[in-house]
N, C-alpha and C positions, 0 to 999 in steps of 0.2 A: 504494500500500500504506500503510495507516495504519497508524501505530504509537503506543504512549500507554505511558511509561517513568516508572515511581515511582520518589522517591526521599527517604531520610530518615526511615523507622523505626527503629525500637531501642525499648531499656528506658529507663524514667523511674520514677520515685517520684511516686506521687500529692502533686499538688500544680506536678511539674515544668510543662514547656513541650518539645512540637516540633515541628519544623515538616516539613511535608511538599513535597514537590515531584512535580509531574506534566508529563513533555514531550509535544507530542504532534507527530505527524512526518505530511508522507504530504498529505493534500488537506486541508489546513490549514482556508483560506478558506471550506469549507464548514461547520466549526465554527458552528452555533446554540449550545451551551452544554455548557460542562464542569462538571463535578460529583466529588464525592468520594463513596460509601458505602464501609461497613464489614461485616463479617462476624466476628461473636464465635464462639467454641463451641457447637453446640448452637443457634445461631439461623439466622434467615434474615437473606438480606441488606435492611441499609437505608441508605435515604438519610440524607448524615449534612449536605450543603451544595455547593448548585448555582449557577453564574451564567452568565447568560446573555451574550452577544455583547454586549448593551449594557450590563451591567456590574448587571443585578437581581440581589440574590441571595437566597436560600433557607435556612434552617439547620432541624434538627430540633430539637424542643422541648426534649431533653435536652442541646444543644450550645448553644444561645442564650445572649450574652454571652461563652462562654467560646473557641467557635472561631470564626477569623476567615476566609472564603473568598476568595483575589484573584487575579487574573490580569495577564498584561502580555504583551508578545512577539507578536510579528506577528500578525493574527486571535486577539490571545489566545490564540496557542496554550499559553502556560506556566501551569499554576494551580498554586495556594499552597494550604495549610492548614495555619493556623495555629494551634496547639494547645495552650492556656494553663489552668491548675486543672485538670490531668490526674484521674482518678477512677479508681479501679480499674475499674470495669463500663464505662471506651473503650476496653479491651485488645481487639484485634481485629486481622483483617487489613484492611488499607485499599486502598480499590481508587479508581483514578481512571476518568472513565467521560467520554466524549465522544458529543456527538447531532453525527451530521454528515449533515444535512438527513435527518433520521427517522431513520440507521443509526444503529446504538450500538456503541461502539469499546471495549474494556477494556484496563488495563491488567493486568500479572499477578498486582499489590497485594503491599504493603509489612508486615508482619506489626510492629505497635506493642505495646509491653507495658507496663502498669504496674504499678509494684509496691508495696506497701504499708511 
């Protein structure tokens, strides 16, 4: 049974910093790459930064420089994001998302806010 357990939202002031945390339990080893998307009001979800088992990673054009994606902990199963020069338009809910060999694992996402 795979499990993928957020942690570390809350409210921030535009400009703040948080940092997020993602567990993930269960057929670990099978992990190719965990990732972060979000989900605002009114949108769909997207990707916000992905890394792979070997440690590539991916960020969305609007998060470049500003959020940092890492991992550590056995097959990588712990990912980070790190989240610096908050903006009001990252308010969203944050979802951690694992590919364990093609499956996609969710977590139940972490609801971030920032405030002006």
């Amino acid at each position: 049974q795979v499990q993928l357990v957020e942690s570390g939202g809350g409210l921030v002031q535009a400009g703040g910093s948080l940092r997020l945390s993602c567990v993930a339990s269960g057929r670990i080893f099978d992990i190719n790459s965990m990732g972060w998307y979000r989900q605002a009001p009114g949108k769909q979800r997207e990707l916000v930064a992905s890394i792979t088992r070997g440690g590539m990673t991916n960020y969305a054009d609007s998060v470049k420089g500003r959020f940092t994606i890492s991992s550590d902990g056995a097959a990588n199963s712990r990912v980070y994001l790190q989240m610096n020069n908050l903006k009001l338009e990252d308010t969203a809910v944050y979802y951690c998302k694992g590919d364990f060999i093609g499956l996609d694992y969710w977590g139940k996402g972490t609801l971030d806010t920032v405030s002006s």
